[in-house]
C-alpha positions as a Markdown table, in Angstrom:
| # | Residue | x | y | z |
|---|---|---|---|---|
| 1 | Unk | 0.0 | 0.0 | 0.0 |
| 2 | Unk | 1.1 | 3.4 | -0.6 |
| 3 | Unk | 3.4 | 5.2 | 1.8 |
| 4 | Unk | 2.5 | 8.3 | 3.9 |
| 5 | Unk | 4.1 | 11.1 | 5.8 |
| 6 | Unk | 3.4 | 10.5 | 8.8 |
| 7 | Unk | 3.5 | 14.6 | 9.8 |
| 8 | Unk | 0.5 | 15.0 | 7.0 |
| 9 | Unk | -1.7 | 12.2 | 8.6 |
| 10 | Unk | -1.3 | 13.5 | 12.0 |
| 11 | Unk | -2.6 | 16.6 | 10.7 |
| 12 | Unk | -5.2 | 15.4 | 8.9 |
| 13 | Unk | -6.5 | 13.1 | 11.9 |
| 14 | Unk | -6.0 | 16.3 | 14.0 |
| 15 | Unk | -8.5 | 18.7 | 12.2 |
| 16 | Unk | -11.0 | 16.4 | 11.5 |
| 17 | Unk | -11.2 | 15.3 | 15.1 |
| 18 | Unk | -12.3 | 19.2 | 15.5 |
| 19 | Unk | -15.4 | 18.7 | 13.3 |
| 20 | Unk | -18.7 | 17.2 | 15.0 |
| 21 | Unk | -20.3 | 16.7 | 11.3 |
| 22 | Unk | -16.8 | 15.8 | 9.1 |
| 23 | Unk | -14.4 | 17.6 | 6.6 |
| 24 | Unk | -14.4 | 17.9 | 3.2 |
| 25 | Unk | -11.4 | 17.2 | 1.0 |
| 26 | Unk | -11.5 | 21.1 | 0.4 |
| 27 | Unk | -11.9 | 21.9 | 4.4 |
| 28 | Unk | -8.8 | 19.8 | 5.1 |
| 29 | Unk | -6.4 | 20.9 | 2.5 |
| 30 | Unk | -7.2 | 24.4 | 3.2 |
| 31 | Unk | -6.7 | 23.6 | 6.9 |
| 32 | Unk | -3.1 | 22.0 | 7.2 |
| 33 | Unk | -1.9 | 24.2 | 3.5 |
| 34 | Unk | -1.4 | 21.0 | 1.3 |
| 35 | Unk | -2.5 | 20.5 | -2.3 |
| 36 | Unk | -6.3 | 19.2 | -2.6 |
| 37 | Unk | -5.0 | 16.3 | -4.9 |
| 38 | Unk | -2.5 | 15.4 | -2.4 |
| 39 | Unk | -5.0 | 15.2 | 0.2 |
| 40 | Unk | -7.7 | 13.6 | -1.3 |
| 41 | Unk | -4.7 | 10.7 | -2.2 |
| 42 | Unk | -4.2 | 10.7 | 1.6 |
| 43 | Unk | -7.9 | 10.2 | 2.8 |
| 44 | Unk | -8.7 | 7.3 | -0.3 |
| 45 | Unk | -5.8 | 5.6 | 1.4 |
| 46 | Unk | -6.3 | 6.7 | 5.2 |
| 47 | Unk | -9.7 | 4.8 | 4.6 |
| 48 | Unk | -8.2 | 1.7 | 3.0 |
| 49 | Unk | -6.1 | 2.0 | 6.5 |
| 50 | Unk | -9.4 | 2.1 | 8.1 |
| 51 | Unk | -8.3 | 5.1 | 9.8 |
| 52 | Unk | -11.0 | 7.3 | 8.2 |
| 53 | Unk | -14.5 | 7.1 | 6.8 |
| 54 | Unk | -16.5 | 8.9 | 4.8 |
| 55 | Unk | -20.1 | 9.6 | 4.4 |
| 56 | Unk | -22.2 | 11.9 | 2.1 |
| 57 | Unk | -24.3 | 15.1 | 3.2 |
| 58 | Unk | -26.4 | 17.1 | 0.7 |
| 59 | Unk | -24.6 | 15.9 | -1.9 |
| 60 | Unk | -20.5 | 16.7 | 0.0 |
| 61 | Unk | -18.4 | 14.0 | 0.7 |
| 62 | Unk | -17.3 | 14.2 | 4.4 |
| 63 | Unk | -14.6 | 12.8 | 6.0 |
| 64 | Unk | -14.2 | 11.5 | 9.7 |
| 65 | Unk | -12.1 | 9.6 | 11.9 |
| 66 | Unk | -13.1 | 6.2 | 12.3 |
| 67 | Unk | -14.3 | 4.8 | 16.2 |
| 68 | Unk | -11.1 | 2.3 | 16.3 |
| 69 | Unk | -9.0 | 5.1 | 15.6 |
| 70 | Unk | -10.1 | 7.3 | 18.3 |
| 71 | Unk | -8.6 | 5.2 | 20.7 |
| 72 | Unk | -4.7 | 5.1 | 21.9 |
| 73 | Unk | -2.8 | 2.2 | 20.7 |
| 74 | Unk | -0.8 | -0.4 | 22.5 |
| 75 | Unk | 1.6 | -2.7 | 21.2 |
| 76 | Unk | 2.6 | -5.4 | 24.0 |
| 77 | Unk | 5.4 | -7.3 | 23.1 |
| 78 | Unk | 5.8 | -10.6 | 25.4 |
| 79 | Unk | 6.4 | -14.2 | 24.2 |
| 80 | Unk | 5.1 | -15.5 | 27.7 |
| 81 | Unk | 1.8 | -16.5 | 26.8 |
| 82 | Unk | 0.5 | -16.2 | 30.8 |
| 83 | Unk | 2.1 | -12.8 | 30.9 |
| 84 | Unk | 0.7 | -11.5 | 27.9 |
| 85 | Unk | -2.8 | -12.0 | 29.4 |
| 86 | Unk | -2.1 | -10.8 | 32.5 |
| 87 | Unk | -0.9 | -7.5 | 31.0 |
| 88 | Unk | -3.7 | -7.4 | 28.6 |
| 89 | Unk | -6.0 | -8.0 | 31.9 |
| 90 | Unk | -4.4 | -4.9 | 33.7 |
| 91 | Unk | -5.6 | -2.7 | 31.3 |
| 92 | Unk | -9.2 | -0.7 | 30.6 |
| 93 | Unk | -11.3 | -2.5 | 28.8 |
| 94 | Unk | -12.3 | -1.2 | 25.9 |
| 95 | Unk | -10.2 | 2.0 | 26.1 |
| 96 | Unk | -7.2 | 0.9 | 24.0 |
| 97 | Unk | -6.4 | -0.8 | 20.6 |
| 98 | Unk | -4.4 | -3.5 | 21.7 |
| 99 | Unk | -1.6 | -5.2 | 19.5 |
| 100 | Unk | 0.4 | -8.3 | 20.3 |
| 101 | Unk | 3.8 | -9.8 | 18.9 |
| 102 | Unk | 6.4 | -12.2 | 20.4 |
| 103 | Unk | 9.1 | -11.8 | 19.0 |
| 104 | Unk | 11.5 | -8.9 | 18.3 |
| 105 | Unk | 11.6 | -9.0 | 14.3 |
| 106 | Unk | 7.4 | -8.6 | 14.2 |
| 107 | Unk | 7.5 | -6.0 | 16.7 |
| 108 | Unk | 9.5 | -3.9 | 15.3 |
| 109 | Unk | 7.6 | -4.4 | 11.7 |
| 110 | Unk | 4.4 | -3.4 | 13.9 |
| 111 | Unk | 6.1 | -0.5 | 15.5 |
| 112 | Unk | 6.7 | 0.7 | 11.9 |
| 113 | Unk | 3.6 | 0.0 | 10.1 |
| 114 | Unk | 0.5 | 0.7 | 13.5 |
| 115 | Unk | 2.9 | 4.1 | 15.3 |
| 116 | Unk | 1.5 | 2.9 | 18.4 |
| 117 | Unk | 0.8 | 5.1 | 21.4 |
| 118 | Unk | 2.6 | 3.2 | 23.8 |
| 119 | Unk | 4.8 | 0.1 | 23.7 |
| 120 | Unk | 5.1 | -2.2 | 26.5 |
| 121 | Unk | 8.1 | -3.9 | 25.5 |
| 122 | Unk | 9.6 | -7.2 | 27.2 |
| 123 | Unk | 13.6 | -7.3 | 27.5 |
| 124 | Unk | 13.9 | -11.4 | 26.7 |
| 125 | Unk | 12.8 | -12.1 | 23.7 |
| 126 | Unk | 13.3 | -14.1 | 20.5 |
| 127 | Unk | 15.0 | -13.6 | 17.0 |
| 128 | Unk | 16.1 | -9.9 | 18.4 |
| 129 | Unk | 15.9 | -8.9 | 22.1 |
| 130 | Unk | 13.8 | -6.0 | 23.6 |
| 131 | Unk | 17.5 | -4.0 | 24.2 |
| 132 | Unk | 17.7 | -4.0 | 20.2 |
| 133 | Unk | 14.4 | -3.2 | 19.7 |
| 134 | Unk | 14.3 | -0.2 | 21.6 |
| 135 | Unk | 17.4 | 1.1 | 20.2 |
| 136 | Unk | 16.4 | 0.6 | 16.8 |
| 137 | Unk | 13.1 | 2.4 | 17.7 |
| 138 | Unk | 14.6 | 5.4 | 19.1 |
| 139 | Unk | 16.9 | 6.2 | 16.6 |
| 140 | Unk | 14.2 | 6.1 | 13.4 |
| 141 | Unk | 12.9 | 9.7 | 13.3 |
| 142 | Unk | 9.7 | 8.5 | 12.1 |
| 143 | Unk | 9.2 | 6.5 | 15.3 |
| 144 | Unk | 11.8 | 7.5 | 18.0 |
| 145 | Unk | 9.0 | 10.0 | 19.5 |
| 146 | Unk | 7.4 | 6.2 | 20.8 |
| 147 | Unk | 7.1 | 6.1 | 24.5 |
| 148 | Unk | 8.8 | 2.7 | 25.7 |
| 149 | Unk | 8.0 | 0.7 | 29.2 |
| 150 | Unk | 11.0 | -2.1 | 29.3 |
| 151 | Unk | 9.4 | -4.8 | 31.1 |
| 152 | Unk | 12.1 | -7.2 | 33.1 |
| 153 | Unk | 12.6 | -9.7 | 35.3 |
| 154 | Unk | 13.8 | -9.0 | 38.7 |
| 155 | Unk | 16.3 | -11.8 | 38.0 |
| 156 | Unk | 17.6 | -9.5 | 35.1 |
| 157 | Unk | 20.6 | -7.2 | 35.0 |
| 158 | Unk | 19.1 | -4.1 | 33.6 |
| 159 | Unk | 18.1 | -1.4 | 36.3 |
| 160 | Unk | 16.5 | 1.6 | 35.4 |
| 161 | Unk | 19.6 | 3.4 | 34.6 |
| 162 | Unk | 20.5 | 1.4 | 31.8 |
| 163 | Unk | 17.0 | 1.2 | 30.6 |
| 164 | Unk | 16.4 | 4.7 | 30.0 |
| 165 | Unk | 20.0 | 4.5 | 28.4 |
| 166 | Unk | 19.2 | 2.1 | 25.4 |
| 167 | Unk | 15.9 | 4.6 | 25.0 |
| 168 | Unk | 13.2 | 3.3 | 27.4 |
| 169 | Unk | 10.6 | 5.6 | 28.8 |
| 170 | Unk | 9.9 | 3.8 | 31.8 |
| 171 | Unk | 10.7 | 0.3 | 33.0 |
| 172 | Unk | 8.8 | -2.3 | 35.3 |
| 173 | Unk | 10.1 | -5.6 | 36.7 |
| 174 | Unk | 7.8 | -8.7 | 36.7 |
| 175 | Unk | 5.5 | -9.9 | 38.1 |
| 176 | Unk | 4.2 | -6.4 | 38.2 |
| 177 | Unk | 1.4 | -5.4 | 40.4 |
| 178 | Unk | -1.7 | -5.2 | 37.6 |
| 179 | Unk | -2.8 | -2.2 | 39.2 |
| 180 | Unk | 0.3 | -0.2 | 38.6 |
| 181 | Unk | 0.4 | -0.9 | 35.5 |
| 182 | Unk | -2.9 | 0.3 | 34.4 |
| 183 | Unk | -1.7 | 4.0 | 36.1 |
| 184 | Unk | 1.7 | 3.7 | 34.1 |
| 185 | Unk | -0.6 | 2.5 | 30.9 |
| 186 | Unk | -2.7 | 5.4 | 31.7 |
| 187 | Unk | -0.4 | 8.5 | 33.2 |
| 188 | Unk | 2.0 | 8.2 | 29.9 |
| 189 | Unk | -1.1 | 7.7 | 26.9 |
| 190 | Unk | -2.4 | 10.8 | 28.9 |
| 191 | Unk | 1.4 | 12.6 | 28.6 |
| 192 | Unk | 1.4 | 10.9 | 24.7 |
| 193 | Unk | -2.1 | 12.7 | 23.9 |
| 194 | Unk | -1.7 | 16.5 | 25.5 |
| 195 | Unk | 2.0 | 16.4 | 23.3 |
| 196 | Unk | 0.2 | 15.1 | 20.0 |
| 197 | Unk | -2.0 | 18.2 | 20.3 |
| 198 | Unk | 0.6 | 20.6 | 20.3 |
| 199 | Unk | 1.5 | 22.1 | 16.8 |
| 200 | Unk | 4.3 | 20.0 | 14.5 |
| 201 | Unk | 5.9 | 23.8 | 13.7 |
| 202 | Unk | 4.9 | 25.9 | 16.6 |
| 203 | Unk | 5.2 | 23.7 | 19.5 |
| 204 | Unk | 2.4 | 25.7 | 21.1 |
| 205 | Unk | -0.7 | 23.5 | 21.9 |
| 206 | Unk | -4.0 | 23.3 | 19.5 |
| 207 | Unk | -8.2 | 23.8 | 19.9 |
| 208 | Unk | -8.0 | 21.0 | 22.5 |
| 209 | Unk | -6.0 | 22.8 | 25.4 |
| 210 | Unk | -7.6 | 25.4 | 24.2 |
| 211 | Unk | -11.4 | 24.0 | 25.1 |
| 212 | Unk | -10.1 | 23.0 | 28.6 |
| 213 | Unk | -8.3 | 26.7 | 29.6 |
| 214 | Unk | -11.7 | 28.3 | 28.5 |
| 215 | Unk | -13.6 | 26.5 | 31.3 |
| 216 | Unk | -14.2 | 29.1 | 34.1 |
| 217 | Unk | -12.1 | 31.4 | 32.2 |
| 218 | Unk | -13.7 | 35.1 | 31.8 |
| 219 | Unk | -11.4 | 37.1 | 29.8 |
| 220 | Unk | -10.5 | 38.1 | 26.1 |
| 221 | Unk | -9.4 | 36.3 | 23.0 |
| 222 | Unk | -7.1 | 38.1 | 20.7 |
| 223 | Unk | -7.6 | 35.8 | 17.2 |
| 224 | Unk | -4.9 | 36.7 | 15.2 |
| 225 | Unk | -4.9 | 35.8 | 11.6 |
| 226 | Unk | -2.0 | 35.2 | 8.7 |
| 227 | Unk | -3.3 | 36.6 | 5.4 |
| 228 | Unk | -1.6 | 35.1 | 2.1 |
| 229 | Unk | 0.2 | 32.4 | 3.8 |
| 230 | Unk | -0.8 | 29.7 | 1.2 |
| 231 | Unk | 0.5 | 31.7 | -1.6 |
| 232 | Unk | 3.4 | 32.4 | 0.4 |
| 233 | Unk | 4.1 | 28.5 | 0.6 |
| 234 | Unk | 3.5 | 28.1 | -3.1 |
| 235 | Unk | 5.7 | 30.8 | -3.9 |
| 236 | Unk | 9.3 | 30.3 | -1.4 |
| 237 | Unk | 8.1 | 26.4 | -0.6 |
| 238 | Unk | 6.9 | 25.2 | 3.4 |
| 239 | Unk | 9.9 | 25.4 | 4.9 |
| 240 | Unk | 10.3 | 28.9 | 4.5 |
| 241 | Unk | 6.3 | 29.5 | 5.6 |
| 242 | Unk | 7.0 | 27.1 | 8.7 |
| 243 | Unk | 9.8 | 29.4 | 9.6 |
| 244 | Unk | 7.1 | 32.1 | 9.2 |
| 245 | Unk | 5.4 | 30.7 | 11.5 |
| 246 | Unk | 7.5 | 30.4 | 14.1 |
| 247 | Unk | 8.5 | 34.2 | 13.5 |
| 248 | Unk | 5.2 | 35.1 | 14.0 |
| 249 | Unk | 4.8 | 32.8 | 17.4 |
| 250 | Unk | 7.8 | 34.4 | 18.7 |
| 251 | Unk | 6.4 | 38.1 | 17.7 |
| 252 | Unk | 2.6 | 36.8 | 20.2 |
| 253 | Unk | 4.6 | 35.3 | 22.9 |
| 254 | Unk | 7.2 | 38.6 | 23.0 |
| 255 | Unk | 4.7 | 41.0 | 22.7 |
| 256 | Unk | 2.6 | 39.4 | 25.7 |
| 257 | Unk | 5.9 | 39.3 | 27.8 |
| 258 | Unk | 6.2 | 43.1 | 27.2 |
| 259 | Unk | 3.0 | 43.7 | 28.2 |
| 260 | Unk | 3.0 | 41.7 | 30.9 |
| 261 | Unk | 0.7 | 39.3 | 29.8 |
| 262 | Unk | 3.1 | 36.2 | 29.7 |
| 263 | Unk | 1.4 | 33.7 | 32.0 |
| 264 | Unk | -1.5 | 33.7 | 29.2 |
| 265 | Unk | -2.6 | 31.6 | 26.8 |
| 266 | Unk | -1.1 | 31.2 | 23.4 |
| 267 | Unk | -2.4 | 28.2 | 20.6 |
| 268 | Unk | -1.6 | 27.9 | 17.1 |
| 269 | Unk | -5.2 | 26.3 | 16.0 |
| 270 | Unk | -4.3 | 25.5 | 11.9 |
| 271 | Unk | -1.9 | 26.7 | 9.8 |
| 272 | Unk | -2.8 | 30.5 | 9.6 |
| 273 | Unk | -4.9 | 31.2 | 12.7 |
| 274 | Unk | -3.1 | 31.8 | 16.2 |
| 275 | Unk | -5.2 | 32.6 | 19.6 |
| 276 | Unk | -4.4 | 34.0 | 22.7 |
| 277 | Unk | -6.7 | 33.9 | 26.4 |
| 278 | Unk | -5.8 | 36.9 | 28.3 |
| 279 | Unk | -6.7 | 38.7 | 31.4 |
| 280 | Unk | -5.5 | 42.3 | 29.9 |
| 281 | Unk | -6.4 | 44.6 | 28.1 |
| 282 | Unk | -6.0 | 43.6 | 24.6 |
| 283 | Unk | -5.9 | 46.6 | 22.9 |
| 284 | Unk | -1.9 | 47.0 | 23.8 |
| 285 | Unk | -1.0 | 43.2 | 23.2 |
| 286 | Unk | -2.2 | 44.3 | 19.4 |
| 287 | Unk | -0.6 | 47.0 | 19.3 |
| 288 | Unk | 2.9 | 45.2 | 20.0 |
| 289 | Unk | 2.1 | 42.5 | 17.5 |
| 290 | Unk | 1.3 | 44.7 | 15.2 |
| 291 | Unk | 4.3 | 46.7 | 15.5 |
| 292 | Unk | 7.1 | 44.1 | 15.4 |
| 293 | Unk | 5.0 | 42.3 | 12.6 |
| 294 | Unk | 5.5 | 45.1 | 10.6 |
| 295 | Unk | 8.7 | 45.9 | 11.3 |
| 296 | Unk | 9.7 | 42.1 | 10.4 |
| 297 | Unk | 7.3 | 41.5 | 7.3 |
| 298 | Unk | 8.5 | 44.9 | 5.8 |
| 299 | Unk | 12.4 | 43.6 | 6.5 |
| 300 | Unk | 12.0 | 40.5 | 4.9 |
| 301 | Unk | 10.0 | 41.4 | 1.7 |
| 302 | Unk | 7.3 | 39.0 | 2.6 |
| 303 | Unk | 3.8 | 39.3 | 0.8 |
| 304 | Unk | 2.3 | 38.5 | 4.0 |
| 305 | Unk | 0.4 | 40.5 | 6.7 |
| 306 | Unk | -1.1 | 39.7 | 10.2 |
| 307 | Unk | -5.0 | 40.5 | 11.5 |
| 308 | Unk | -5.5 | 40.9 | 15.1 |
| 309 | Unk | -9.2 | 40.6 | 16.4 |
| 310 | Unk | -10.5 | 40.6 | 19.6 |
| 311 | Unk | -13.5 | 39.0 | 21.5 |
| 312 | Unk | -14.8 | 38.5 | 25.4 |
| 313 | Unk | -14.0 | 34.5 | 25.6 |
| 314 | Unk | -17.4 | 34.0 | 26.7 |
| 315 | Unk | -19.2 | 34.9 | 23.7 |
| 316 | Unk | -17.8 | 32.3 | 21.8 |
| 317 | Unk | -16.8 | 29.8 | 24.2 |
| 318 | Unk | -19.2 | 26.8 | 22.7 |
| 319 | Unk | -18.1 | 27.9 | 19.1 |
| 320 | Unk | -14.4 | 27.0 | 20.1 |
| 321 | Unk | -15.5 | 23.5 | 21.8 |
| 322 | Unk | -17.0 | 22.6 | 18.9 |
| 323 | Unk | -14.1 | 23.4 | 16.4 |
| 324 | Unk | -15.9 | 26.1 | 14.9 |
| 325 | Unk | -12.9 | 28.5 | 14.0 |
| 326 | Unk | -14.5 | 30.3 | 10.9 |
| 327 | Unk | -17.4 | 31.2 | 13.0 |
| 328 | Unk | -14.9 | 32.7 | 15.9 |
| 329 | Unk | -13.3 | 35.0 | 13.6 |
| 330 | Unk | -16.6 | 36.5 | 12.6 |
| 331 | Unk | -17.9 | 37.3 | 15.7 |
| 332 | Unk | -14.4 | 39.0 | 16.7 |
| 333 | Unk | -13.6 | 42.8 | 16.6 |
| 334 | Unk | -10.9 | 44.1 | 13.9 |
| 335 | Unk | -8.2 | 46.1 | 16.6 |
| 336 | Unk | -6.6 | 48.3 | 14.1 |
C-alpha cells in the first residue's frame, strides 16, 4: 500500500477530530496548506487503513475519523503467553487498541507500520531482544517519538539506569502489580495525547487545550490571523512558511511578555490562525504584535500581513469547543 508522511496524517486526523459533522477534502487541504489532490490521495488511502471514513451530506463527501482510531494504541510485546494475558488484563477495557507480537523481528515491523501510542516492550525475547528493539526504535525519526516501558525480570541485570540508556521511557520488573500498571498505561497515553496536540511547527498547543483553559475562564481572546500564507508556501516552498510561522509565534509570545501578559494563553489552531486567552487589556498586546510584525514583514520582503481581532472568551466559548474556528473570527472585533 502506498506510503505516507506521517506529519500529513497527523494533521489530517488532528482537524477532522475538531469537526462534529466531518471535513471535506477542500476543508482539510485548506486547513493544514497542502494540495487538494494530495490530500484527497491521503484520505482514499487513510480509509483503505481504516483510519477514516466517509459519508455523504447534501450531496458533499465528508470525512471523519473512524471509532477504532479514536482510541490510543498499544503494542505489547511478550512471548510468555501467561504474561501477555495478565498485561492485557491490567488494562481498561475497551479503552485501548491492543496489538500483540512475540518476537522482536514482528515488533518492530508493527512499530513501523501501526505508530503505536505506547509500547510495552519485554527485554527477553526471541530472534532480536527488547535492548535491540528499543534502540532501533529510538533512533528512526519517524518512530523515535514512541514512549517505551522495558518490562524485566527481577532476575535480570538491567536497572532503570541502563533502561532509560538504550531509549526506554519507563521500565517495570515482573511480576508487576496489575494495578500499577494500568496508572503507568494510563499517566503516559495521557502525557502521549496532551504532546500530539501541540502544533508540529509551533510547538504551542491546538483547539484542544484550548477547550479545557476556557472552562471558568472570563477574559479576552485576541484571534490573530496570517493573510496570504498559502501563496506564500507556493511561492518560497513550506519550509520557508513554517519558519514564518514560528517568527510570528515568537512576535505573540514577545509581545505578551512586554505587556505583561506572559502567564496567558497562546495556541496555534491551523496553519494560519493563532489565539491568545488573556486577562489584559487587549488593545496594547495588538498594538505590540502589530508593531514588530510590521517591522519584520516589511524587513523581509514577505507578501504577508497579520489581522488581530479581539472578542470577550465567553461569547464564543461553545463555538471553540465545537471546532468552529471560521465562526470565531466573525464574531471577533478588527483592533486596528
Amino acid at each position: 500500500m502506498e506510503s505516507l508522511n506521517q506529519e500529513i496524517v497527523n494533521k489530517i486526523v488532528n482537524f477532522i477530530k475538531t469537526k462534529e459533522i466531518g471535513a471535506s477534502a477542500s476543508e482539510i487541504s485548506r486547513a493544514i496548506s497542502h494540495n487538494r489532490v494530495t490530500i484527497s490521495k491521503y484520505l482514499e488511502v487513510m480509509k483503505a487503513r481504516g483510519l477514516l471514513k466517509s459519508k455523504v451530506i447534501a450531496q458533499a463527501r465528508l470525512w471523519a475519523v473512524a471509532e477504532d482510531h479514536r482510541k490510543p494504541t498499544i503494542l505489547i510485546v511478550e512471548d510468555e503467553p501467561n504474561v501477555l494475558e495478565l498485561i492485557k488484563l491490567s488494562l481498561i477495557p475497551g479503552q485501548y487498541n491492543v496489538f500483540e507480537a512475540t518476537d522482536g523481528i514482528t515488533a518492530l515491523s508493527l512499530i513501523k507500520e501501526k505508530k503505536p501510542n505506547l509500547v510495552l516492550l519485554d527485554l527477553m525475547l526471541p530472534k532480536l531482544d527488547g535492548r535491540e528493539v528499543c534502540k532501533i526504535v529510538k533512533k528512526d525519526p519517524s518512530t523515535q517519538d514512541i514512549p517505551i516501558v522495558m518490562l524485566t525480570a527481577k532476575s535480570q541485570t538491567i536497572d532503570k539506569v541502563e533502561g532509560l540508556k538504550i531509549g526506554a521511557d519507563d521500565y517495570m520488573t515482573k511480576p508487576f502489580d496489575p494495578l500499577e500498571l494500568e496508572a503507568r498505561v494510563e499517566s503516559i497515553i495521557k502525557r502521549t495525547n496532551l504532546h500530539l496536540t501541540k502544533n508540529s511547527v509551533t510547538g504551542l498547543p491546538g483547539i484542544s487545550v484550548l477547550a479545557e483553559y476556557l472552562e471558568g475562564f472570563s477574559g479576552n481572546i485576541l484571534f490573530i490571523d496570517i493573510k496570504n500564507l498559502s501563496k506564500y508556501n507556493k511561492e518560497f516552498g513550506y519550509k520557508k512558511g513554517n519558519e514564518l510561522l514560528l517568527v510570528v509565534s515568537r512576535i505573540i509570545k514577545h509581545a505578551l511578555l512586554k505587556r505583561g501578559a506572559n502567564a496567558d494563553l497562546v495556541a496555534h489552531l491551523d496553519s494560519d490562525n493563532f489565539v491568545v486567552l488573556t486577562n489584559k487589556q487587549p488593545e496594547p498586546i495588538a498594538e505590540e504584535i502589530y508593531e514588530s510584525a510590521e517591522l519584520f514583514l516589511s524587513e523581509k520582503g514577505q507578501k504577508v500581513g497579520l489581522v488581530v481581532k479581539s472578542i470577550p472568551a465567553f461569547d464564543v466559548k461553545h463555538e471553540i469547543e465545537r471546532g468552529e474556528i471560521e465562526n470565531v473570527e466573525k464574531k471577533a472585533k478588527l483592533m486596528k
